[in-house]
C-alpha positions in Angstrom: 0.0 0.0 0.0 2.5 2.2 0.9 6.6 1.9 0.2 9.5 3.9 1.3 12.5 2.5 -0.9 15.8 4.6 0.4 14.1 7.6 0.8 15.4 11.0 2.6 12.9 13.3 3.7 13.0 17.0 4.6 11.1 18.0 7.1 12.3 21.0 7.9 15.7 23.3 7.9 17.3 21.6 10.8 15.6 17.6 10.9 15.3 15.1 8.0 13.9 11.3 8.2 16.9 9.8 6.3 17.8 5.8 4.3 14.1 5.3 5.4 12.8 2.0 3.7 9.8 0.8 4.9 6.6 -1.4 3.2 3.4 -0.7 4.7 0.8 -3.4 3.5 -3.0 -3.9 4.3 -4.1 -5.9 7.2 -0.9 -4.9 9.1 -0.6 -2.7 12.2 2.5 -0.8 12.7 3.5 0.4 16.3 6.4 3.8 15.8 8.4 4.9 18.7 11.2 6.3 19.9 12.2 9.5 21.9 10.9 12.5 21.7 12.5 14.6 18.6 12.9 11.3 16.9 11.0 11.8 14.0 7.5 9.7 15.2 5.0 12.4 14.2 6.9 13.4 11.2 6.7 9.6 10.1 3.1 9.9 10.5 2.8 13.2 8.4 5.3 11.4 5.6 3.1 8.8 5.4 0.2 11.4 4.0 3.6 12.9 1.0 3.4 15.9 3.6 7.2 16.7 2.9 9.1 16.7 -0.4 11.4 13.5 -1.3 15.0 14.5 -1.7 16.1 10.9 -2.4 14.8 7.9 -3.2 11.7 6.7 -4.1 8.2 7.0 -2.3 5.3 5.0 -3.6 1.9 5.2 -2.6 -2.0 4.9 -4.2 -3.6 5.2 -0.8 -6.3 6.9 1.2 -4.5 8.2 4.2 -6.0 9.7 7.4 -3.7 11.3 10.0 -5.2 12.3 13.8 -2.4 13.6 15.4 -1.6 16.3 18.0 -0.6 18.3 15.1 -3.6 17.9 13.4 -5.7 19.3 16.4 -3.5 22.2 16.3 -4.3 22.9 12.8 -7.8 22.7 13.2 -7.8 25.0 16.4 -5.8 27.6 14.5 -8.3 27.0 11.6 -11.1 28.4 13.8 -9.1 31.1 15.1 -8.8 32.7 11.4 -12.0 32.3 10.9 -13.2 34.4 14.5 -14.6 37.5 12.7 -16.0 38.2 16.3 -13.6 41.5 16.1 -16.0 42.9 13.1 -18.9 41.8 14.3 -18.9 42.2 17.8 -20.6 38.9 18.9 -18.8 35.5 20.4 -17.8 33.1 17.4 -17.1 29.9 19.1 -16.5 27.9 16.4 -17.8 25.4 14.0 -20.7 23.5 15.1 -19.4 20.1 15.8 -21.9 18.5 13.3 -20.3 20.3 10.4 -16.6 19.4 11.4 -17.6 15.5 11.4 -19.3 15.9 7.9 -16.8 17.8 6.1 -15.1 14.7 4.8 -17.3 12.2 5.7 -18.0 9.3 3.1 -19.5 7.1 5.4 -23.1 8.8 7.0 -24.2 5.4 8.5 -21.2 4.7 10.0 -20.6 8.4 11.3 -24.1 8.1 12.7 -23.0 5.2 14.8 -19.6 6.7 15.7 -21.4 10.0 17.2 -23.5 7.6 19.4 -20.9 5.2 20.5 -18.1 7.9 21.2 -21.4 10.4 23.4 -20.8 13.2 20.4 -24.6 13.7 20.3 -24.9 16.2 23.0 -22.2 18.4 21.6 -23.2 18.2 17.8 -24.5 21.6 18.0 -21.3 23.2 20.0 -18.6 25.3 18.3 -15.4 23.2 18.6 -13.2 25.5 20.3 -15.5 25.0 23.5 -14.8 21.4 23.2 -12.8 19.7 25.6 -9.1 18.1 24.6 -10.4 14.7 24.6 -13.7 16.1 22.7 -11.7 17.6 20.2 -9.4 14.2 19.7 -13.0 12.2 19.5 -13.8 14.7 16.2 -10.1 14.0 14.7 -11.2 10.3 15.5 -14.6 10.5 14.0 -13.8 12.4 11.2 -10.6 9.9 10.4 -12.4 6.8 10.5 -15.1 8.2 8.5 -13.3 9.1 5.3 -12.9 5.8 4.4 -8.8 5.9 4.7 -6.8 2.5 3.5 -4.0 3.7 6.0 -4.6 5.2 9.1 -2.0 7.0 11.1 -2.7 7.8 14.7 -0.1 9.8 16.7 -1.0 9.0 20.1 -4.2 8.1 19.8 -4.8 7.9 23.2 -3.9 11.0 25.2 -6.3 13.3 26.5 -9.1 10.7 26.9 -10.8 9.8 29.9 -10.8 6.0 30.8 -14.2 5.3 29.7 -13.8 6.4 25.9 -9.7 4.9 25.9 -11.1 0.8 25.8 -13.6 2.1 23.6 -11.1 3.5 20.7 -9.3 0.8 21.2 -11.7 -1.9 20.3 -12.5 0.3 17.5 -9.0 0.3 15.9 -9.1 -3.5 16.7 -12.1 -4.0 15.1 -10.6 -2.6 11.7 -6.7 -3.8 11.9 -7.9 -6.7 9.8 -9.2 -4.2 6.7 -6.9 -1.9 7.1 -3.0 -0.6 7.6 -2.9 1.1 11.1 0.3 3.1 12.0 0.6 3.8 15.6 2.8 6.1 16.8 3.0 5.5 20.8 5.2 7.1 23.4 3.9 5.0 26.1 4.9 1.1 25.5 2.1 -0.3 27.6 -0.3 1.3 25.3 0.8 -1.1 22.6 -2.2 -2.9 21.3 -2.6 -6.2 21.7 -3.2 -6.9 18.1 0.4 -5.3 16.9 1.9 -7.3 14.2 5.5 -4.8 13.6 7.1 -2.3 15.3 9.9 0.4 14.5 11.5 2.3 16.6 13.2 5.5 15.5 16.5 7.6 16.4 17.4 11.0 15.2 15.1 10.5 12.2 16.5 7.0 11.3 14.9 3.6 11.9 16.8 1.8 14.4 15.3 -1.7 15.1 12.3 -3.5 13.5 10.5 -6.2 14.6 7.5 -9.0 13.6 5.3 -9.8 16.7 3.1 -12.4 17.0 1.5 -10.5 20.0 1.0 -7.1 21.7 2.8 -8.8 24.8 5.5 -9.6 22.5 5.9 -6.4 21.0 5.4 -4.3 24.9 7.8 -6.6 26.4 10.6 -6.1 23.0 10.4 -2.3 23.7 10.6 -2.1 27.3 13.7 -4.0 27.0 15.4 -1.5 24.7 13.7 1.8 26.6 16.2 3.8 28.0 14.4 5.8 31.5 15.6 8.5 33.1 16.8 7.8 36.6 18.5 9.7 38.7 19.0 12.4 42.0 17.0 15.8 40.8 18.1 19.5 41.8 15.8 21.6 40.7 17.4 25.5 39.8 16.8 28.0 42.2 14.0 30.9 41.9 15.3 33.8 40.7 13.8 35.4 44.6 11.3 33.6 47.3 8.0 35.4 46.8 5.6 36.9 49.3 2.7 35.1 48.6 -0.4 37.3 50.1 -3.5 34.9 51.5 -7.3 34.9 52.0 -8.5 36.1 55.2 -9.1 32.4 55.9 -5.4 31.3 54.9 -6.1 29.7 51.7 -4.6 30.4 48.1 -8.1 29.7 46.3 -11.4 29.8 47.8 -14.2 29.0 45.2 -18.0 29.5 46.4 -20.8 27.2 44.6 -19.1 28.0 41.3 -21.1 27.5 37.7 -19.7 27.4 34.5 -22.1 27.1 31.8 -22.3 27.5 28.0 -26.2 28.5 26.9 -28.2 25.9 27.8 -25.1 23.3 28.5 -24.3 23.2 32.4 -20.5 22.1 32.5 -20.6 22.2 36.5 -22.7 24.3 39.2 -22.6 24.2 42.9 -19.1 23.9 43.2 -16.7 24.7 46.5 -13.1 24.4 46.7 -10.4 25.9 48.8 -6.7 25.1 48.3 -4.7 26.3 51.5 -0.7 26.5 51.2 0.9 22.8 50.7 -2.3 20.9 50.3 -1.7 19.4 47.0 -4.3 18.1 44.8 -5.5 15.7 41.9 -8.6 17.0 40.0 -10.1 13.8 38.1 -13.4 13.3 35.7 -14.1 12.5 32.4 -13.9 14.2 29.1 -16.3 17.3 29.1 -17.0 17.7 33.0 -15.2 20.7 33.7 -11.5 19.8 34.5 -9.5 22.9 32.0 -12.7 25.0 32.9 -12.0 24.6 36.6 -8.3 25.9 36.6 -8.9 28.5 33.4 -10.9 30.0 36.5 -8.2 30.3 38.6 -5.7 31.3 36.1 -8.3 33.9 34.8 -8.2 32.6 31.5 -12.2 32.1 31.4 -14.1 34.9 30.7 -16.9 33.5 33.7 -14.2 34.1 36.3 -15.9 37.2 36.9 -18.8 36.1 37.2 -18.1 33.5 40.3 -17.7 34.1 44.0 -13.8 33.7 43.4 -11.2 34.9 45.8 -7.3 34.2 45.4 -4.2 35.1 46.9 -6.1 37.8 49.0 -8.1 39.4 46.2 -11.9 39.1 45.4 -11.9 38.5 41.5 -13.6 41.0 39.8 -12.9 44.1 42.2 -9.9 45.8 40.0 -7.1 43.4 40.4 -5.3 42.9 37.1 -4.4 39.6 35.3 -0.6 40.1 35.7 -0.7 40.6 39.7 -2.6 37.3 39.7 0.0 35.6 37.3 2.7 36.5 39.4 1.9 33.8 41.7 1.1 31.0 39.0 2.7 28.3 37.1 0.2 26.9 34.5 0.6 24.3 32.0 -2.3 23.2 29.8 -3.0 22.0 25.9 -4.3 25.5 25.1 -1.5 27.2 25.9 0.8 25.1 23.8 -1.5 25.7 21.7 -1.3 29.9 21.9 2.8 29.5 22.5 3.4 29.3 18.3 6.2 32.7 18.0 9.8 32.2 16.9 10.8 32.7 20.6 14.5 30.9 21.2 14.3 28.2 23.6 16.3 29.7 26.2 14.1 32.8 26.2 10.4 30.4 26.1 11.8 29.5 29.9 13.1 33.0 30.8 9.4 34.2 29.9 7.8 31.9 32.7 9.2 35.3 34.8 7.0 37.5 33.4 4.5 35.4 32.8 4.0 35.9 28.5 3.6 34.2 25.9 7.2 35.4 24.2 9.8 37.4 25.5 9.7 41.3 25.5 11.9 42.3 28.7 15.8 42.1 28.5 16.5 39.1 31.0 18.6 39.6 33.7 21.8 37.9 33.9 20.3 35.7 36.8 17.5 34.8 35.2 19.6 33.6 31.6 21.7 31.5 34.4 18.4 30.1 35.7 17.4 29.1 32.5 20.8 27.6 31.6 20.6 25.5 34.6 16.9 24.1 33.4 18.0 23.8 29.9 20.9 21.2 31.7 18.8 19.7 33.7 16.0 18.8 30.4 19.5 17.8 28.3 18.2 20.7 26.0 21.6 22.5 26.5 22.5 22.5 22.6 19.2 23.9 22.3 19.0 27.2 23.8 18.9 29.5 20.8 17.3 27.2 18.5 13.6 28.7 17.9 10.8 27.0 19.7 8.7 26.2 16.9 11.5 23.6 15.3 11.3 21.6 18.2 9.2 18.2 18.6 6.1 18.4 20.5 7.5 16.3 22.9 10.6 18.8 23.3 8.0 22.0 23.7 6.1 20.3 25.9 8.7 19.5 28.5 9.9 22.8 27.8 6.8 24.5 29.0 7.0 22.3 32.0 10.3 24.1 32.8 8.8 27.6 32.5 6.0 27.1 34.3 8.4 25.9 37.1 10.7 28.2 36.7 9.8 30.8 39.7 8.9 28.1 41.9 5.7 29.9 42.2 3.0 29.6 45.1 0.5 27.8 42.8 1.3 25.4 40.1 -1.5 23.7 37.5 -0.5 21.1 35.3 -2.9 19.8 33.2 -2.5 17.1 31.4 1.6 17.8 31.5 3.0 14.7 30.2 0.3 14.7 26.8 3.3 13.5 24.4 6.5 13.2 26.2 8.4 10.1 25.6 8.7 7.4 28.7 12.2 9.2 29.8 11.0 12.9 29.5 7.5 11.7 31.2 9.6 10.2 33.8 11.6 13.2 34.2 8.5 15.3 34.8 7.2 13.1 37.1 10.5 13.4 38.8 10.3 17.0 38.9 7.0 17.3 39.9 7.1 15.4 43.0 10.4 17.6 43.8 8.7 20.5 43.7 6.3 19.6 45.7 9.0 18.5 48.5 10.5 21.7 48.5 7.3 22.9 50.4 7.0 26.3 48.5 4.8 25.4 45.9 1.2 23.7 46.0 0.4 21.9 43.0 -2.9 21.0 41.2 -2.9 18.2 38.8 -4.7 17.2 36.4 -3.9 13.6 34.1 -5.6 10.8 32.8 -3.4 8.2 33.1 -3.3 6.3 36.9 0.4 5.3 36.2 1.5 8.8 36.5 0.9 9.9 39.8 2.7 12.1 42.2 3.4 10.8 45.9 2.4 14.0 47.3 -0.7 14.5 46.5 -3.1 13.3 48.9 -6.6 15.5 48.3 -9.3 14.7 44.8 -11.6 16.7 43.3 -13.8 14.5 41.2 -16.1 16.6 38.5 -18.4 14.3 36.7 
């Protein structure tokens, strides 16, 4: 179906996929991984004659569907140019979910029964940028699986879901490995399906092993073997200063009273109370859609119905002419959105230097302290070689960790991490985890965390929210 004979493939100025020969043939499910910056997701988007063939010879008469974390990007900044909200002076939020399934659907019976099985009916009528991250990924899904592809290439096909819809993809994807060529591009080995039949596992754009399984065990247990993970004593970098951090009257950071968030006639939660006090860490859990990125853009004042709830944080009633920034000062935040929002040319070393002032890019001269701070980070994520290479030409993998570093960076009062380890390799996820935990032990930051995945958990958090 698909053949790479020899090929070398630019992807961009500074990363190529090079001597790649590979047969892809019906019936056959491929499993991809490797480290982040490998060259997985750029497989996936060769696989589609994304980039141009400098040598070699790449043959294919296919119907290819990518979902990838890329791919959601795309979309999102697709709606974004389309906002005319600015000329016309009502919200735009998007379009309607029922039009993004159908735009290159060939299948309406089996798009019908998708909607159903995946609980898309209830948000047919919703703009998609009010959708969820594991909403959104259930539209790439839908809309994949319903263009009748011959090869379908899923880059991590499981992050961002909750555990209820995760079996349920997968039985899909089994369901179809027998009429199709799946391509699987996994950074997590114990999400290797059970029906895998190959798997490749890539370095610095270059295939390094192959191998025929006869199983998914076989396959999970031939890759853990090979993993290399991250072990080892963690100093974090110092703040550039200890901050003051002011309190409520009742000693908390956050103190939220019976809060709603709604969107028309959709209730995403109501009669909500939490308080976080100083070193009480926490784990917010629920499914797709309940609430969980709603929740914390209220406490990072990123939604607009902030203002709307009885919200007081660090010692100031929201709403009562406290700016953004003064808030900020105090935060750490790392979500999907904000990757998302973080597309300038910024150099690397400056994306963790602007964790200090809280921006998305750099527009203050950094202090020689805080370009030694971010040195020491840039060590400690073995991004040293990096530092003034820009942001954008990294891996997603590589910007993600690096937006874990700059939300650290300040050690700040309150840190929210949601869904932080959504495409990091198992070292770099390990290496977050690592750092997480040490942050926490430091005892100057309170953390609130948000993942779907029960194998990554941090020691120290002892207190749940569950939002259903």
């Amino acid at each position: 179906m698909i053949r790479f004979s020899q090929c070398d493939i630019r992807v961009s100025d500074n990363f190529s996929l090079t001597a790649l020969s590979w047969h892809i043939k019906s019936g056959q499910t491929w499993v991809v991984v490797g480290p982040n910056g490998s060259g997985k997701s750029a497989l996936g988007a060769a696989l589609k004659g994304q980039f141009p063939v400098m040598r070699g010879r790449f043959e294919s008469g296919s119907r290819v569907a990518v979902v990838s974390l890329e791919e959601q990007s795309r979309l999102i900044q697709r709606e974004r140019q389309r906002d005319d909200s600015d000329l016309t002076d009502e919200v735009d939020d998007g379009t309607p979910v029922h039009e993004m399934l159908s735009e290159d659907s060939k299948d309406p019976i089996l798009l019908d029964r998708l909607i159903d099985y995946l609980g898309m009916r209830p948000l047919l009528e919703r703009g998609f940028r009010k959708l969820s991250t594991g909403e959104s990924r259930k539209v790439l899904l839908i809309r994949a699986l319903t263009s009748q592809p011959e090869v379908l290439v899923l880059d991590e096909p499981f992050e961002g879901l909750d555990t209820q819809t995760v079996p349920k993809v997968r039985g899909i994807l089994e369901s179809l490995s027998e009429e199709l060529a799946l391509v699987l591009c996994l950074n997590r080995i114990e999400e290797v399906p059970d029906f895998t039949t190959h798997a490749i596992r890539l370095e610095h754009g270059r295939i390094a092993q192959r191998f025929n399984c006869e199983s998914g065990r076989e396959a999970r247990l031939l890759l853990t073997q090979i993993s290399q993970i991250r072990s080892r004593e963690l100093t974090l970098p110092p703040p550039e200063r200890v901050q003051d951090t002011p309190l409520n009257d009742d000693g908390s950071l956050v103190r939220l009273v019976d809060a709603r968030v709604a969107y028309t006639d959709h209730v995403v939660f109501k009669d909500l109370n939490w308080t976080i006090r100083p070193g009480e860490h926490w784990q917010v859990k629920g499914p797709n859609g309940s609430g969980k990125t709603c929740l914390l853009g209220l406490v990072t004042g990123d939604h607009p119905q902030c203002y709307v709830n009885d919200l007081t944080l660090f010692g100031r009633k929201r709403g009562q002419g406290e700016t953004i920034w003064q808030l900020k000062n105090h935060l750490g935040f790392v979500s999907t959105s904000l990757h998302w929002d973080y597309r300038l040319s910024v150099g690397v070393r400056n994306v963790i230097v602007s964790g200090f002032y809280d921006s998305i890019g750099l527009y203050q001269k950094a202090t020689d302290r805080q370009l030694e701070i971010a040195d020491a980070w840039l060590k400690l994520l073995g991004l040293q070689s990096h530092a003034t290479v820009s942001f954008s030409k990294l891996s997603y993998g590589e910007q993600r960790i690096l937006l874990i570093a700059r939300a650290m960076v300040k050690h700040p009062p309150l840190l929210l991490l949601d869904e932080p380890c959504l495409g990091l390799d198992d070292a770099n996820r390990q290496l977050v985890l690592a750092l997480t935990e040490r942050i926490c032990e430091e005892g100057n930051t309170t953390l609130v965390y948000v993942t779907h995945h029960q194998e990554d958990t941090i020691r120290s958090i002892s207190n749940e929210l569950v939002l259903e």
